[in-house]
N, C-alpha and C positions, 0 to 999 in steps of 0.2 A: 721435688717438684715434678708435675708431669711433664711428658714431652707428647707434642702433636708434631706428627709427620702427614703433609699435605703434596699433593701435584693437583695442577689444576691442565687441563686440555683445552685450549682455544680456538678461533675463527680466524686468527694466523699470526703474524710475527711483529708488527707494528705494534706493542704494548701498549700505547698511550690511545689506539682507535680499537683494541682487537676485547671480545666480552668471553666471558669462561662456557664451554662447553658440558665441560664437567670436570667436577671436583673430587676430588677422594680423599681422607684423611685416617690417620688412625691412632690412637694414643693412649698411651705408654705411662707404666708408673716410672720411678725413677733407675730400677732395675732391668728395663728393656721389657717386662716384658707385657703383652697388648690386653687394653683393658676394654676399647671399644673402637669400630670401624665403621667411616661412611662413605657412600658414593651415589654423588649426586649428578642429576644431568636434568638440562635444559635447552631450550630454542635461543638462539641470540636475538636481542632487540631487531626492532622490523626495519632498521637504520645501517643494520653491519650485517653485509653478505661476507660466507663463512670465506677464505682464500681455498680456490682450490687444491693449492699442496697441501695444506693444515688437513683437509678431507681425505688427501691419499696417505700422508702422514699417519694419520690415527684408524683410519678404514673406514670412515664413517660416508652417509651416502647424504646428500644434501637434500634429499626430500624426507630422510627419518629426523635431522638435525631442526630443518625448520617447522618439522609438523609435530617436534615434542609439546608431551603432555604440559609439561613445565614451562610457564613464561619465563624471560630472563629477568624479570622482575623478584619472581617466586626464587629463582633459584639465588640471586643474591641475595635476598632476605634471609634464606636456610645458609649461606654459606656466614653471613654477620652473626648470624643466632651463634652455630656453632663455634665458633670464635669466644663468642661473649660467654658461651656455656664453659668450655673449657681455657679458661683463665682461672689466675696463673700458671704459665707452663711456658717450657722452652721450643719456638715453633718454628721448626727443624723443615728440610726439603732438599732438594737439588736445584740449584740454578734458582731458588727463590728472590732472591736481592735483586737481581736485575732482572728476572721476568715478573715471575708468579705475582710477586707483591706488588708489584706495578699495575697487573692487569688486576688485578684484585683491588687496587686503591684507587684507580678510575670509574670500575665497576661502583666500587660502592657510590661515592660522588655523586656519579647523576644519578644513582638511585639514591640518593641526600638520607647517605646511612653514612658513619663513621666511620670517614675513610683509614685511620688508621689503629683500626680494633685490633689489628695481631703484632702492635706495639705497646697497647694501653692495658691495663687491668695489671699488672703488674708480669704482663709477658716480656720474654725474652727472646730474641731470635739468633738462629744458628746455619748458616749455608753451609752443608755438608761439600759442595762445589769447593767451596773456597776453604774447607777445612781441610779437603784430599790436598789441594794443590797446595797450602802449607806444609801439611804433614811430608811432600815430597819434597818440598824444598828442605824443611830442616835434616831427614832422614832417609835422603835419595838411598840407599841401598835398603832399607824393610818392603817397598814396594816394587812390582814386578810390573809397571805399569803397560797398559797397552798400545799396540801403535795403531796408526788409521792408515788407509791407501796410499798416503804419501810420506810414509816412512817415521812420521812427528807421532809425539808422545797423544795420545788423547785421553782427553777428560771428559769424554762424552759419557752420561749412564748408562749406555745401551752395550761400551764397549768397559766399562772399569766391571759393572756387578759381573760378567757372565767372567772375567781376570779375577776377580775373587771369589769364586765357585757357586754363585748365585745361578740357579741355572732355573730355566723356565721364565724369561724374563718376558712378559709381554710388556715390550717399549710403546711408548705411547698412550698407553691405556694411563688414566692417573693411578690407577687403583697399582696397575701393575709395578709403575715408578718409584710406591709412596713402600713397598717391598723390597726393591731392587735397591732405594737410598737406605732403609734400614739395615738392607745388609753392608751397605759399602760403609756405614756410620758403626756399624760393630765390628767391622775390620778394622778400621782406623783404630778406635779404642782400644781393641785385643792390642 
């Protein structure tokens, strides 16, 4: 079965009001290794101004974000299509469960597309978030996890890929994420 690895980049952190900025995906035979990659971007509907930490977050400048070529219409439509195209497959990400697919299954919604395309077709899903933080529970000593400014273990991707030798990690960026989970998702497995 294939595997899609997805990050999607937002208008900010409220999932159930916030529309996708850009998408990026890439997928995978069942051997790891990459068969085809996308990266999409669009303008958010003319209803959701983007937050501006989401803007300093990713670097993006609020007069490129709202004057893209792309409606957010267009781009949900490209981001249902590919879904729909690569089914079946296991659709893999960071922190997917409780963001990505959320903002993703509202997006589709009011744009009265199928809101849940990367459950149907015979797909399966896989939070690499919630795989690492297993795999630490059952096998606290194989990982060497990293800590944050306040001394605590973190499971953020910007701080585990660059702990597992992933290096060159542009955080933020989806395209750079949907790399950064691939590597932390063939560490676990090794």
């Amino acid at each position: 079965m294939k595997i899609v690895n997805y990050d999607t980049e937002s208008t900010g952190l409220e999932k159930a009001f916030e529309a996708p900025l850009q998408f990026a995906a890439k997928v995978y035979d069942a051997t790891g290794k990459e068969l085809s990659a996308v990266n999409l971007r669009g303008r958010p509907p003319r209803h959701v101004l983007p937050s501006p930490g989401a803007l300093a977050v990713t670097g993006q400048r609020i007069s490129s974000v709202m004057t893209h070529e792309s409606s957010a219409y267009a781009l949900a439509l490209q981001i249902h299509e590919f879904f729909e195209q690569t089914a079946p497959a296991v659709v893999t990400g960071y922190n997917i469960i409780a963001y990505d697919e959320e903002v993703l299954r509202h997006t589709f919604y009011v744009n009265l597309l199928q809101p849940y395309v990367t459950q149907f077709g015979g797909n399966e899903r896989l939070d690499v978030l919630l795989a690492m933080k297993a795999a630490a529970i059952c096998d606290p000593d194989s990982y060497d996890l990293p800590m944050n400014e306040k001394g605590k273990r973190s499971f953020k991707l910007e701080h585990m890929a660059p702990a597992f030798g992933f290096e060159g990690h542009d955080a933020h960026d989806a395209l750079g994420d949907v790399d950064a989970t691939m590597h932390v998702a063939n560490t676990i497995r090794a």
